[in-house]
N, C-alpha and C positions, 0 to 999 in steps of 0.2 A: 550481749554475747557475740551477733556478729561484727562488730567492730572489732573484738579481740582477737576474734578467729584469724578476721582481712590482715592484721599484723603480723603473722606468721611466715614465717619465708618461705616460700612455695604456694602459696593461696591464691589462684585467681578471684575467687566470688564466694560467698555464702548464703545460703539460706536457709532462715530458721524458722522449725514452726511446732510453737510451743506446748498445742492442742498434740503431736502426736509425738512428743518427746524428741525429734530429732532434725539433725543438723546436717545442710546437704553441703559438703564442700569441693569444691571444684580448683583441683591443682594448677597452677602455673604450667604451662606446655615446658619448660625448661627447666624443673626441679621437684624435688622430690618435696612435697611438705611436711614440715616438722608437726607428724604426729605425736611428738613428746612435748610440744606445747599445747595441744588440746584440750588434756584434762587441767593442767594452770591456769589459759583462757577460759574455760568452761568453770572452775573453778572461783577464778575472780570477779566473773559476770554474778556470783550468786546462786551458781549450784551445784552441786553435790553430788554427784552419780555415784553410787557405790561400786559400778563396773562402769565399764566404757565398751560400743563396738562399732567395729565400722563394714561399713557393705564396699565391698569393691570387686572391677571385673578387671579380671587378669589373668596370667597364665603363669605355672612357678615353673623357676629358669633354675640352673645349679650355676652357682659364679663364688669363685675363689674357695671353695670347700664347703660353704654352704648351700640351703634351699632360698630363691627368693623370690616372690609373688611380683611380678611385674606386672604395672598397669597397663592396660588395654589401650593400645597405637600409642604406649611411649616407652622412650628406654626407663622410666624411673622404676623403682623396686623397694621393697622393705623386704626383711629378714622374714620366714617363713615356716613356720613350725605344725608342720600337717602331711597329707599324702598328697602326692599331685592333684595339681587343678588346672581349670581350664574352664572359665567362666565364671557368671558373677559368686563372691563367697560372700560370707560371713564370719566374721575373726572378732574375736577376744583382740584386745589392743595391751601388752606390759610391756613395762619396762622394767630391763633385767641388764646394766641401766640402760642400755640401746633399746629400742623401739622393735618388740617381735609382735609378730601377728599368731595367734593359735586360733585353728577351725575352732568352729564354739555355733549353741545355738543360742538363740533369745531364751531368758526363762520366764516372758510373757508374752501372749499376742501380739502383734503387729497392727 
């Protein structure tokens, strides 16, 4: 899985750890990473996730008529569908077919 992930354009590094279901990915300082390929990488590695979510710390900006969760010391951003924030979230990941983040919680432990 993480080799499919490190393909991704935007990907500095990954790390996976299987015992606690989840994938830590570490963006390119100069680009946004294609969150719309994670569930197809994750996908073709052999698994299945019925949802997808991802943790990120950021602050939501307003830019060109939209909300958008900018990550924390970079200008990149995804589309943002929530009330203001400002610190680390937790988001739902669809695509609608761009890539939006909705607040959301886990619906199991951590």
């Amino acid at each position: 899985m993480a080799d499919g992930l490190l393909r991704l354009d935007g990907v500095a590094d990954v790390q996976v750890d299987l015992q606690a279901n989840r994938c830590t990915i570490t963006p390119a300082s100069d680009r946004v990473p294609d969150l719309a390929g994670v569930p197809i990488a994750v996908d073709q590695a052999g698994f299945l996730p019925e949802r997808m979510w991802i943790e990120v710390r950021g602050k939501t900006i307003a830019r060109a008529g939209a909300t958008w969760l900018a990550l924390a010391g970079t200008e990149l951003a995804w589309r943002w569908e929530g009330p203001a924030a400002d610190g680390l979230e937790l988001a739902r990941v669809e695509r609608r077919p761009e890539v939006v983040l909705v607040p959301d919680v886990l619906p199991f432990p951590r």
